[in-house]
N, C-alpha and C positions, 0 to 999 in steps of 0.2 A: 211513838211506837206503842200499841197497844198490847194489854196485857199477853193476849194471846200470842205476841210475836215473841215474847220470853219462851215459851213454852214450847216454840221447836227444836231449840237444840236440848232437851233432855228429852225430847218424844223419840226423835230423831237416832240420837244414841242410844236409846232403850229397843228401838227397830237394829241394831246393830250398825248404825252409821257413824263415820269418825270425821269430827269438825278439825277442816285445815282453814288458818286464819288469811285472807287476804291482807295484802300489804297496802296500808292506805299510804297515798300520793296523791300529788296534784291533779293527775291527769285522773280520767274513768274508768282507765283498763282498769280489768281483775288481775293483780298478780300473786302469785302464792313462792312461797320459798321449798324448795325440794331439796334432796341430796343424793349425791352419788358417791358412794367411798363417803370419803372427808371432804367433798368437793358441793360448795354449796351454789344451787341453782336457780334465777329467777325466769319463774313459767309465768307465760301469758295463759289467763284461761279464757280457749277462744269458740263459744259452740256453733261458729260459721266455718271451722277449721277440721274440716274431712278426716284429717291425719295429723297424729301430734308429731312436731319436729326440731329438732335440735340442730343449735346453730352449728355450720361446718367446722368453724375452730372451736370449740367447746368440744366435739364428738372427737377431734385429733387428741385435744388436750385430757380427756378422760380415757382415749387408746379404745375407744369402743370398736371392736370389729364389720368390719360394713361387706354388705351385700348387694349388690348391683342388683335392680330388678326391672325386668321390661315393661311397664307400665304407663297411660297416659292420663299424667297427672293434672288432667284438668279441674280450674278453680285451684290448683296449687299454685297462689301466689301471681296468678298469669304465666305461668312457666311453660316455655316455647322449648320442650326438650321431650324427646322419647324415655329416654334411661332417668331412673333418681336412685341413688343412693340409700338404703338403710342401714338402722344399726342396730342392734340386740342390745335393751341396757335391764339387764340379769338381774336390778333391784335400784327402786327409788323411793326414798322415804318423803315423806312428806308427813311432818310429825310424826306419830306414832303410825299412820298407813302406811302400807308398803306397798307396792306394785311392781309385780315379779314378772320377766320375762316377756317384755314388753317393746314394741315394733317401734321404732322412732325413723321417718324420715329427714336425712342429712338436707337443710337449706342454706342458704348464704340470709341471715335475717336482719342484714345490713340497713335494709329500708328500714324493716322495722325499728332498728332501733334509732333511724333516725327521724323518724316520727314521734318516738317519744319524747327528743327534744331534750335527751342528755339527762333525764330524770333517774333513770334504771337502765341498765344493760339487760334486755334481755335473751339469755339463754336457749328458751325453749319455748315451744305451746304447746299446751295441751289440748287438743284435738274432743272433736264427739266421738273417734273411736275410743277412747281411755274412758270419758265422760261416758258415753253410752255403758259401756260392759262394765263400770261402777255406778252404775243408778245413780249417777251426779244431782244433785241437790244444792240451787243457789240460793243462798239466804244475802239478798243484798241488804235489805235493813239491818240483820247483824253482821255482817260483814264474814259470808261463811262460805267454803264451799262444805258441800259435805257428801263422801265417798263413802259405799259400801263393795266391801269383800263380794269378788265375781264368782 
């Protein structure tokens, strides 16, 4: 790593960006740790993923409120349905950021997590609409995501 690569995460939060730590594992997915309540989350961060979404029993188990919406969610997943599912989650921390009032579509992410091959459970993904309206910032050599305030 050269010197230079030090030297983005204090530029980076001097531009008002806040470094969330990836969780290193075996595998190459980016995962980050979120919260809801007191309810801790492991997000895929995924920037081929249209829409961040939360798995169905996690959204029951957190009592998020869901919205039925008529939309067709193609490239979701390969998903052969008209209606999907959202949910309003009112506040997620992800260290010190928060992200407030934020759209999550309800998946069954069963595959997913059986792709991971029993490493993580994971939760959720975070989507390019989150990543987009937070000028997402991937530092893979330090192992970073990094989020600013929309």
């Amino acid at each position: 790593m050269s010197s230079n690569t030090y030297k983005l995460p204090a530029f980076l939060q001097s531009e008002g960006y806040y470094a969330i730590p990836f969780i290193r594992k075996e595998i190459r997915h980016l995962l980050i740790e979120a919260l809801v309540g007191d309810q801790l989350l492991y997000l895929m961060v995924d920037t081929g993923a249209s829409h961040s979404c939360i798995h169905q029993g996690k959204s029951y188990a957190l009592q998020l409120q869901a919205v039925d919406l008529q939309l067709t969610p193609k490239g979701l997943l390969n998903l052969q349905q008209d209606r999907i599912t959202t949910v309003a989650m009112q506040q997620l921390k992800l260290g010190t950021f928060e992200i407030r009032n934020s759209s999550w579509v309800v998946l069954d992410l069963s595959q997913v997590n059986q792709a991971m091959k029993g490493t993580t459970v994971v939760d959720g993904i975070m989507g390019a609409d989150l990543l987009q309206q937070h000028a997402a910032i991937i530092d893979y050599a330090g192992g970073m995501l990094f989020l600013k305030e929309s």
